[in-house]
DOVOPA-387340 format. One record per residue (C-alpha): residue number from 1; chain; residue in three letters; x, y, z. Coordinates in pm, whole numbers. Each point is the difference from the previous one (the first is absolute). Layout:
# DOVOPA-387340
    nr   kette   rest       px       py       pz
   NUM       A    ALA        X        Y        Z
...
END
This chain:
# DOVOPA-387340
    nr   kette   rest       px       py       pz
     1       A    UNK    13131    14623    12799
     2       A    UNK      124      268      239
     3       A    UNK      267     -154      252
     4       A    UNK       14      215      343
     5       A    UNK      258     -195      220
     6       A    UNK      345       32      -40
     7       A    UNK      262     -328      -35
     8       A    UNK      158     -131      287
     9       A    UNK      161     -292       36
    10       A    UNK      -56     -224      285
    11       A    UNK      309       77      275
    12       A    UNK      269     -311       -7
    13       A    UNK      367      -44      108
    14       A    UNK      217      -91     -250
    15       A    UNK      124     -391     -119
    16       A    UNK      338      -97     -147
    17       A    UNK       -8     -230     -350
    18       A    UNK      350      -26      -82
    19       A    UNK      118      329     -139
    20       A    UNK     -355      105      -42
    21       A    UNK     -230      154      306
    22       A    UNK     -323        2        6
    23       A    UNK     -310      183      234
    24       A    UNK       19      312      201
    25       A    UNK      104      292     -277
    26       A    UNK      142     -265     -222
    27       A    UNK     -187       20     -366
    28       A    UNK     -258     -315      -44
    29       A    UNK      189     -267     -125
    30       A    UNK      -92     -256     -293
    31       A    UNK       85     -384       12
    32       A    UNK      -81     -371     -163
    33       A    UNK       91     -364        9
    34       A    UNK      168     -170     -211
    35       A    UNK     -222     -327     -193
    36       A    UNK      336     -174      -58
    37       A    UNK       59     -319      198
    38       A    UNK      283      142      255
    39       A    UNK      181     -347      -81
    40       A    UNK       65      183     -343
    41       A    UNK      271      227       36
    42       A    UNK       68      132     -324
    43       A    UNK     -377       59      -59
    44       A    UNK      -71      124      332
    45       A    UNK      324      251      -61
    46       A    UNK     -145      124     -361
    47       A    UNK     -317      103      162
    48       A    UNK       83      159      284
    49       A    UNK      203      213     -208
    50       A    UNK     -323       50     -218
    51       A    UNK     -138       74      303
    52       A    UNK      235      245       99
    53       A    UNK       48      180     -332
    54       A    UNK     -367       57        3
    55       A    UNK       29      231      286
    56       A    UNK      -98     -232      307
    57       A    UNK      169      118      346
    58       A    UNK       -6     -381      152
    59       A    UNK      -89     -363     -127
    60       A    UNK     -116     -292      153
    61       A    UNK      104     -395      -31
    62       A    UNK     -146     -279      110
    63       A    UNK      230     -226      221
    64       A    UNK     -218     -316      129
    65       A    UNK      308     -189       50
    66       A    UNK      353      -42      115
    67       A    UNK      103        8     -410
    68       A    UNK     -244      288      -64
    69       A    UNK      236      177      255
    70       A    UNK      319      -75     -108
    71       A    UNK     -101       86     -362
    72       A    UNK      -88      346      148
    73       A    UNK      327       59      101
    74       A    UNK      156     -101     -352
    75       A    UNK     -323      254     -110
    76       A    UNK      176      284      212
    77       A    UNK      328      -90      -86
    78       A    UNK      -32       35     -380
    79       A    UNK     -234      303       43
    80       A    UNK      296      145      191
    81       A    UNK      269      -69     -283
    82       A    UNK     -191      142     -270
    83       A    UNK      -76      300      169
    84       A    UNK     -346      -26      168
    85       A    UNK      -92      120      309
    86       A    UNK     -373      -71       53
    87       A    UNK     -117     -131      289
    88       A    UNK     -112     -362       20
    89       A    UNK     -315     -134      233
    90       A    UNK        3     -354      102
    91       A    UNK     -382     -190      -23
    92       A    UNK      -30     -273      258
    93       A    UNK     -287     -177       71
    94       A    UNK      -40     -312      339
    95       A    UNK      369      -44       78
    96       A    UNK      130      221      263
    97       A    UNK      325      -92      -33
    98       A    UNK      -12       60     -364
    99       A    UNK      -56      391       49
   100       A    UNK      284        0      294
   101       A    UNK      264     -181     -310
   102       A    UNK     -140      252     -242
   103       A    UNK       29      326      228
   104       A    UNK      400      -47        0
   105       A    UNK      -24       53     -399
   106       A    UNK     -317      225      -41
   107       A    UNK      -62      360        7
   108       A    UNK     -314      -82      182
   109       A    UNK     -207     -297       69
   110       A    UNK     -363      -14      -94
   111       A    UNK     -220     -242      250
   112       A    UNK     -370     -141      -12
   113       A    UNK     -147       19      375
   114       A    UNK     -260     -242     -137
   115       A    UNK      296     -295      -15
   116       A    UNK      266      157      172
   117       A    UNK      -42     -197      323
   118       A    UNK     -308     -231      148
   119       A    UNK      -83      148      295
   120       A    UNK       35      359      196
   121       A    UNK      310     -133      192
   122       A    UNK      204     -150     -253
   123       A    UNK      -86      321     -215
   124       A    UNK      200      178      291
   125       A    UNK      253     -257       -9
   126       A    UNK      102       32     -391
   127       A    UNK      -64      353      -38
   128       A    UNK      238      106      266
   129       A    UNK      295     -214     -153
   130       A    UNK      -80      103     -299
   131       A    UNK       17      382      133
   132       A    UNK      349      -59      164
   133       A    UNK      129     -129     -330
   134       A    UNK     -154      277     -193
   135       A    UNK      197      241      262
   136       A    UNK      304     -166      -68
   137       A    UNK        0       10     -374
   138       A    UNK     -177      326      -47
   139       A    UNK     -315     -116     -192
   140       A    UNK     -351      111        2
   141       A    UNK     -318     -193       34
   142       A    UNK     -333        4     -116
   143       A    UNK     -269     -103      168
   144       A    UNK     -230     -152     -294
   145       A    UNK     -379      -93       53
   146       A    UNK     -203     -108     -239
   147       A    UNK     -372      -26       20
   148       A    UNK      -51     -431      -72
   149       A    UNK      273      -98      192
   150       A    UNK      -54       95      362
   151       A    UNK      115     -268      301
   152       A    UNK     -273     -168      151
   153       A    UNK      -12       69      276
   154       A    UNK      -65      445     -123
   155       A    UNK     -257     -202     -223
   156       A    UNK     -156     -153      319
   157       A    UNK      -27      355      173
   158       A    UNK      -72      217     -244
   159       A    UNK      -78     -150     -319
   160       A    UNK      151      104     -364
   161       A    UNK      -84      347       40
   162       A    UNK      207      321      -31
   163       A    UNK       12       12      380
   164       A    UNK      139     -349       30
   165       A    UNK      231      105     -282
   166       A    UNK      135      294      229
   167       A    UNK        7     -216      327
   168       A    UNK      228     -237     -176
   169       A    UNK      256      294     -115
   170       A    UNK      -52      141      321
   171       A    UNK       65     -298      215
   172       A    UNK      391       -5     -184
   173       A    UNK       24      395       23
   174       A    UNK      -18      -21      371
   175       A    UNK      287     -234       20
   176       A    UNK      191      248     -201
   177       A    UNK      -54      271      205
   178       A    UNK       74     -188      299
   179       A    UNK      320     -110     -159
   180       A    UNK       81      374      -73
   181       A    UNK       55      -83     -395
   182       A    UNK     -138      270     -212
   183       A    UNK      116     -101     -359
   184       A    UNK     -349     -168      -48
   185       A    UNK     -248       42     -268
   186       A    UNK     -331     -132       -6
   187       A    UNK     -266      -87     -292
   188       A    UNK     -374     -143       22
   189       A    UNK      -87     -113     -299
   190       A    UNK     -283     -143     -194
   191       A    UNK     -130      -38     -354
   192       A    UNK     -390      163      123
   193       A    UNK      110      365      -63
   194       A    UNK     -287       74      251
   195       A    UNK      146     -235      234
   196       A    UNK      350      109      -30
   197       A    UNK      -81      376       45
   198       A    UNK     -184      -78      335
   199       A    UNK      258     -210      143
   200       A    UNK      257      261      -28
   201       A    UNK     -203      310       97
   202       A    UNK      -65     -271      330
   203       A    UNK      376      -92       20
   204       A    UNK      164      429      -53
   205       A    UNK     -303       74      283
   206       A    UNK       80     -284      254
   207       A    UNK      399       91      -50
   208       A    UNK      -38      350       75
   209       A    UNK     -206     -111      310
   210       A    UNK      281     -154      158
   211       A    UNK      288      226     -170
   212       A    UNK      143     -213     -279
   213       A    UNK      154      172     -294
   214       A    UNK       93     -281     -203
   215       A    UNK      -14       54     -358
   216       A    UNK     -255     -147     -236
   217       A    UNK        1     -204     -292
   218       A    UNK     -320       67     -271
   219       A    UNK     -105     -315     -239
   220       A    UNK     -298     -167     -125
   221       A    UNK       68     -359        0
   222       A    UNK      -85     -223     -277
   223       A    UNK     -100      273     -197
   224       A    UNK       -8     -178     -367
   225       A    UNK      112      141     -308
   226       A    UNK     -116      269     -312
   227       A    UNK     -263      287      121
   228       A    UNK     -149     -160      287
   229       A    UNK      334      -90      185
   230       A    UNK      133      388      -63
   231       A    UNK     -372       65      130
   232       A    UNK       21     -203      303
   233       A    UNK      358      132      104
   234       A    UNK      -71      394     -120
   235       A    UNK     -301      -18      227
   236       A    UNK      119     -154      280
   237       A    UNK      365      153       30
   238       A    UNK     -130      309     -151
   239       A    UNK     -283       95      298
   240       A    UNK      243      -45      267
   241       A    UNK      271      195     -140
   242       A    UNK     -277      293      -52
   243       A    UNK      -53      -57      388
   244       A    UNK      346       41       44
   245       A    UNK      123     -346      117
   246       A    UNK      268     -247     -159
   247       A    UNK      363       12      -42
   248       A    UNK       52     -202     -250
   249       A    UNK     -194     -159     -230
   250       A    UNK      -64     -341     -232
   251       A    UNK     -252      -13     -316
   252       A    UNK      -13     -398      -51
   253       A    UNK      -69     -117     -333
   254       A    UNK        2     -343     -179
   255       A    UNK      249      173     -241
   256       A    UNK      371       54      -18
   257       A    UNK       88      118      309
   258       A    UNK      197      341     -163
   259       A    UNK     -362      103     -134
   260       A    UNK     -126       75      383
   261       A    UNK      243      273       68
   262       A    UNK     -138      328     -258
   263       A    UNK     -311      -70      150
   264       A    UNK      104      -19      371
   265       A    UNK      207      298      -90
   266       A    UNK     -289      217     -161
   267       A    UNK     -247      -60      286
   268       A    UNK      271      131      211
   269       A    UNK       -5      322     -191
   270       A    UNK     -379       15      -36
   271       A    UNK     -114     -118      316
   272       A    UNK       78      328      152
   273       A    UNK     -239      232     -276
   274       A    UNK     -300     -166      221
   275       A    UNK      101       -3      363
   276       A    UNK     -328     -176      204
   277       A    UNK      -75       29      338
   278       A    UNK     -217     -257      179
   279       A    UNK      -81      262      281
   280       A    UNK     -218      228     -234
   281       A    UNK     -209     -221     -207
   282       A    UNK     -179      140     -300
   283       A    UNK     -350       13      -72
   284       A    UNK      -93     -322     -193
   285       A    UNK     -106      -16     -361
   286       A    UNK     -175     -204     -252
   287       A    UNK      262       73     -232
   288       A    UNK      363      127       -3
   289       A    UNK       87      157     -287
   290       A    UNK      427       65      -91
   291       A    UNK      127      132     -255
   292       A    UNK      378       -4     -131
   293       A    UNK      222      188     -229
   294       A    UNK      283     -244      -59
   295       A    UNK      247     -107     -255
   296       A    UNK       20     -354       48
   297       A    UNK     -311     -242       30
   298       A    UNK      150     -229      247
   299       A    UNK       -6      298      255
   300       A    UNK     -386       76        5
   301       A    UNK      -18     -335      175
   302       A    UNK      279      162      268
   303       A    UNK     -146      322       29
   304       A    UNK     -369     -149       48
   305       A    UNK      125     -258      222
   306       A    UNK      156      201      239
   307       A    UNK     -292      293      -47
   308       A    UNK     -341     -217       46
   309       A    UNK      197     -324      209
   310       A    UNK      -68      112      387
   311       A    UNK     -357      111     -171
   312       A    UNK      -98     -342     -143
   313       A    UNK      144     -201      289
   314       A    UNK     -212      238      241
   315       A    UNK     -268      -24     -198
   316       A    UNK      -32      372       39
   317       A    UNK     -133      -50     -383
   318       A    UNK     -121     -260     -193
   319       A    UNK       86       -8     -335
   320       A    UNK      263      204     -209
   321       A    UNK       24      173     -353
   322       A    UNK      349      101     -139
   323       A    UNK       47      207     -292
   324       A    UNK      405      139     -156
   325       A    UNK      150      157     -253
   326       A    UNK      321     -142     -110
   327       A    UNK      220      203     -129
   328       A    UNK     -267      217     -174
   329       A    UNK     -202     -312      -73
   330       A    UNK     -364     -134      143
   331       A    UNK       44     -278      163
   332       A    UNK     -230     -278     -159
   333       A    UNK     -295      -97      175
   334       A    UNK      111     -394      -11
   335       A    UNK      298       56      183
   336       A    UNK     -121      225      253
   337       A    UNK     -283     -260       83
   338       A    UNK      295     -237       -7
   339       A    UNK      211      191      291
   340       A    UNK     -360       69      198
   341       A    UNK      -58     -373       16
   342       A    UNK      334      -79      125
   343       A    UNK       15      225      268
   344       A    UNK     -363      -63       96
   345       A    UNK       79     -380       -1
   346       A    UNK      321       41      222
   347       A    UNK     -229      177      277
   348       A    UNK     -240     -264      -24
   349       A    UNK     -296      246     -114
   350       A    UNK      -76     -153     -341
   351       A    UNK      101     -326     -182
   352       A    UNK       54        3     -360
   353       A    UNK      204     -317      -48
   354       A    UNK      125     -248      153
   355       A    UNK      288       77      279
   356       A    UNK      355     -170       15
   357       A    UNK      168      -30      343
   358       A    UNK      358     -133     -180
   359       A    UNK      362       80      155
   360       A    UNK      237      176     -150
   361       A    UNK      268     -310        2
   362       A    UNK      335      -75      218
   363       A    UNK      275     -229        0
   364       A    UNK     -284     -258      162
   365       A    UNK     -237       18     -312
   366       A    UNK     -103     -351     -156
   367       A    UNK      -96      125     -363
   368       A    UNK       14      259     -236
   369       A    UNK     -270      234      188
   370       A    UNK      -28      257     -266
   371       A    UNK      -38     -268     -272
   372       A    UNK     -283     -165      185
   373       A    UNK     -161      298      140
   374       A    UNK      -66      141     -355
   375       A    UNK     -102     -345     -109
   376       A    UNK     -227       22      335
   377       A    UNK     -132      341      -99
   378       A    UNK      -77     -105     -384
   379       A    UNK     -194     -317      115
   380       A    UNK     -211      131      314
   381       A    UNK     -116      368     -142
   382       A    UNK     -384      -71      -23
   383       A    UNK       40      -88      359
   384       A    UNK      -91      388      165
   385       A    UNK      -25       -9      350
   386       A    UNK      243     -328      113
   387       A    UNK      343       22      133
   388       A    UNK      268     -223     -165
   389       A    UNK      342      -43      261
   390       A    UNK      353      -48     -206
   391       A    UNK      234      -99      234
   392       A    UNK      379     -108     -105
   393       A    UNK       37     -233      331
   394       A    UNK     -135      -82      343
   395       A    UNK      122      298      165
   396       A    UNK     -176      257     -182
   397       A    UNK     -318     -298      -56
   398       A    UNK     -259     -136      198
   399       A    UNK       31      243      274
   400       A    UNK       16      348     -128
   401       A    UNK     -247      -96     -282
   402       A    UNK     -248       95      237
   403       A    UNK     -237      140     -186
   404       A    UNK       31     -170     -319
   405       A    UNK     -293     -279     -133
   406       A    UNK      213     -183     -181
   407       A    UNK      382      -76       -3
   408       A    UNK      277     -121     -200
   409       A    UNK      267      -53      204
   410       A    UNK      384     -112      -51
   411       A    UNK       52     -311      187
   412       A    UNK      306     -207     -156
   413       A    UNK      182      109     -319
   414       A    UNK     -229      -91     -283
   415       A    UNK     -295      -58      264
   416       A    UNK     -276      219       50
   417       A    UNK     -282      -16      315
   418       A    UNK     -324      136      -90
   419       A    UNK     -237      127      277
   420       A    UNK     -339       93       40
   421       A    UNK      -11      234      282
   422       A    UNK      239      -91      247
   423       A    UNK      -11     -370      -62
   424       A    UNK      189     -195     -282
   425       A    UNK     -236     -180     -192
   426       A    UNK      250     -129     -288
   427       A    UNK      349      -75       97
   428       A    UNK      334      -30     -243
   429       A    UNK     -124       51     -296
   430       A    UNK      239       -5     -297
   431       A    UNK       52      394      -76
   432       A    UNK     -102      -38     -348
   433       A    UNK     -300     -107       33
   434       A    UNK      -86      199      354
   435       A    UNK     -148      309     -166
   436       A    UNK     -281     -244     -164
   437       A    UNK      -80     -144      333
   438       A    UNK      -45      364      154
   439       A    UNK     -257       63     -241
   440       A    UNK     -188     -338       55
   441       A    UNK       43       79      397
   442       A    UNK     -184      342      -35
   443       A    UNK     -251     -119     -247
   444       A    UNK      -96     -311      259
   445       A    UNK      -17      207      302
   446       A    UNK     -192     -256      160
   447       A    UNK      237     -249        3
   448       A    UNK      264      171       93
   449       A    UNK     -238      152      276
   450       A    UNK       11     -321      158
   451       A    UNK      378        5       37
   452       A    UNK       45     -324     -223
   453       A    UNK      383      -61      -37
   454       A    UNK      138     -171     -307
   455       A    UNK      390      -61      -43
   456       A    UNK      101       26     -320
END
């Protein structure tokens, strides 16, 4: 393909993370989370430094509680001493208060809108507290959407769509900007690449229509794991840097968390060879055709990715043929076909197997989510076409599992929730034995149609 436009990234103002700015003329910058229960110093300390030695600019931590917090600061502390600087991100989820305790130790505080606050007001309320604290202690906040876990009462207006998704940033953006804080960043995420892609075209065009420049944050939620969860995040991340938007940037995988950052940092590199531009679409076609001359296999996916994504998602063609040579060498037909599906299966054009909405784990998570999504993957793969939901715990569960058919959700330690749709149909069922009752659940869709609930 011929590429006429020239990169330009979107205009934004620039963000402090602890030593390490972000936005405006600031390079994009790569981050993570940490899977470690917070509570878990020493393990939470070994991996950030993983984290951190793998070449990430900022990491995140979940802090759900008043301990979570406190073990943050010993986090920090021991970072400190042994000679690490990276920034660390605080993950709170329904307690207000919470994120005001962590902002005093954070770099910056990440936020849900979805269960930040009940209601409009109280949103106001909280925010603004939590603003004059974040003042005070010089730390950053992001503003963190995500697709199945809207508030009610944006559910009630506008329904789980990409413009409710926007609406709900927006309605917290406003109170920054009438609180004069600029060290905000903002992410709308969702684990349908489609989806995702929409809502933050929506959210960079609604910002720019009422002169916001806050930086944004690129991830696929949920993304899963192996080919398709590099697919997922390489298409979705990938087309919008090509259009010239994000700041920084999160691939989310069911994997050690150290594995996301050479791919976050090699779309960041590539993304730019294919600058798109939604103003001058192409002419469509039956059939894109790319090819690569690469010396590593793992970047066709990149390359094509960020090359045919804002095609496939526009549907500006329908189907997609990639031939390489690596390093001198044909690439073979099987894994070509392979990397096609993948990418034709993130945008939703073509299903090939089935496809696993799973998190990418926290400090929160209930199981051992890479364990059971491979088990998960090994027992459903006749099943082309459904969509199986991993979730490590309620936060990242019922709710932003939107568009799964089936879920297997953490609910206690050593409990699992299955759900068909977005109802539980089988409830705390032993952990060794819930991958068997997934299967029986999708091979008697009729009874779990009928939303029968069995505890085990």
């Amino acid at each position: 393909m011929t590429h006429h436009h020239i990169y330009q990234r979107r205009t934004t103002h620039e963000v402090t993370i602890g030593g390490i700015p972000m936005g405006g003329t600031q390079p994009i910058r790569t981050q993570t989370m940490c899977n470690t229960p917070t509570q878990n110093i020493n393990a939470s300390v070994d991996q950030c430094k993983h984290i951190a030695d793998a070449g990430a600019d900022y990491v995140r931590l979940t802090t759900q509680g008043l301990r979570e917090v406190e073990a943050l600061s010993q986090i920090k502390y021991r970072l400190r001493r042994d000679g690490y600087t990276i920034p660390l991100i605080a993950d709170t989820h329904f307690l207000p208060k919470i994120a005001q305790q962590a902002a005093t130790v954070a770099d910056k505080i990440r936020i849900n809108p979805g269960n930040f606050a009940r209601s409009q007001a109280s949103a106001d309320e909280h925010l603004s507290t939590l603003l004059e604290i974040c003042r005070r202690h010089q730390t950053a906040l992001r503003i963190g959407v995500n697709h199945g876990s809207l508030a009610p009462r944006i559910l009630e207006r506008y329904g789980n769509t990409p413009i409710g998704m926007v609406e709900s940033a927006m309605e917290l953006l406003r109170i920054c900007q009438r609180e004069n804080f600029p060290q905000v960043v903002v992410s709308i995420k969702s684990s349908n690449v489609p989806t995702m892609i929409k809502a933050y075209r929506l959210l960079a065009k609604h910002m720019t229509q009422e002169t916001m420049t806050y930086p944004l944050h690129l991830g696929v939620t949920e993304a899963g794991n192996h080919i398709e969860g590099r697919a997922k995040s390489a298409l979705g991340i990938g087309s919008l840097l090509t259009e010239g938007l994000g700041d920084t940037i999160r691939v989310s995988l069911t994997e050690p968390p150290e594995n996301e950052i050479p791919i976050a940092q090699k779309l960041i590199h590539i993304a730019p060879l294919y600058p798109h531009s939604t103003l001058s679409p192409p002419k469509k076609t039956p059939l894109l055709t790319c090819h690569y001359k690469i010396n590593h296999l793992d970047d066709i996916l990149l390359h094509a990715a960020c090359e045919a994504g804002p095609l496939l998602i526009d549907q500006y063609a329908a189907d997609l043929k990639i031939t390489a040579t690596i390093a001198g060498k044909k690439l073979p037909d099987d894994q070509a076909k392979q990397i096609t599906n993948a990418l034709l299966q993130a945008a939703r054009l073509r299903f090939t197997q089935p496809e696993y909405i799973a998190c990418p784990g926290c400090g929160r998570t209930l199981f051992n989510l890479e364990k059971t999504l491979n088990a998960i993957r090994a027992a459903t793969t006749p099943y082309t076409g459904i969509r199986i939901a991993v979730m490590g715990c309620i936060v990242n569960g019922p709710g932003e599992m939107a568009d799964a058919d089936y879920g297997y959700i953490g609910a206690s330690p050593g409990k699992i929730t299955l759900y068909k749709g977005k109802t539980p149909v089988k409830q705390n069922i032993p952990e060794e034995h819930a991958v068997e009752e997934l299967l029986r659940l999708i091979r008697s869709p009729t009874a779990a149609t009928h939303g029968e609930m069995h505890n085990a």
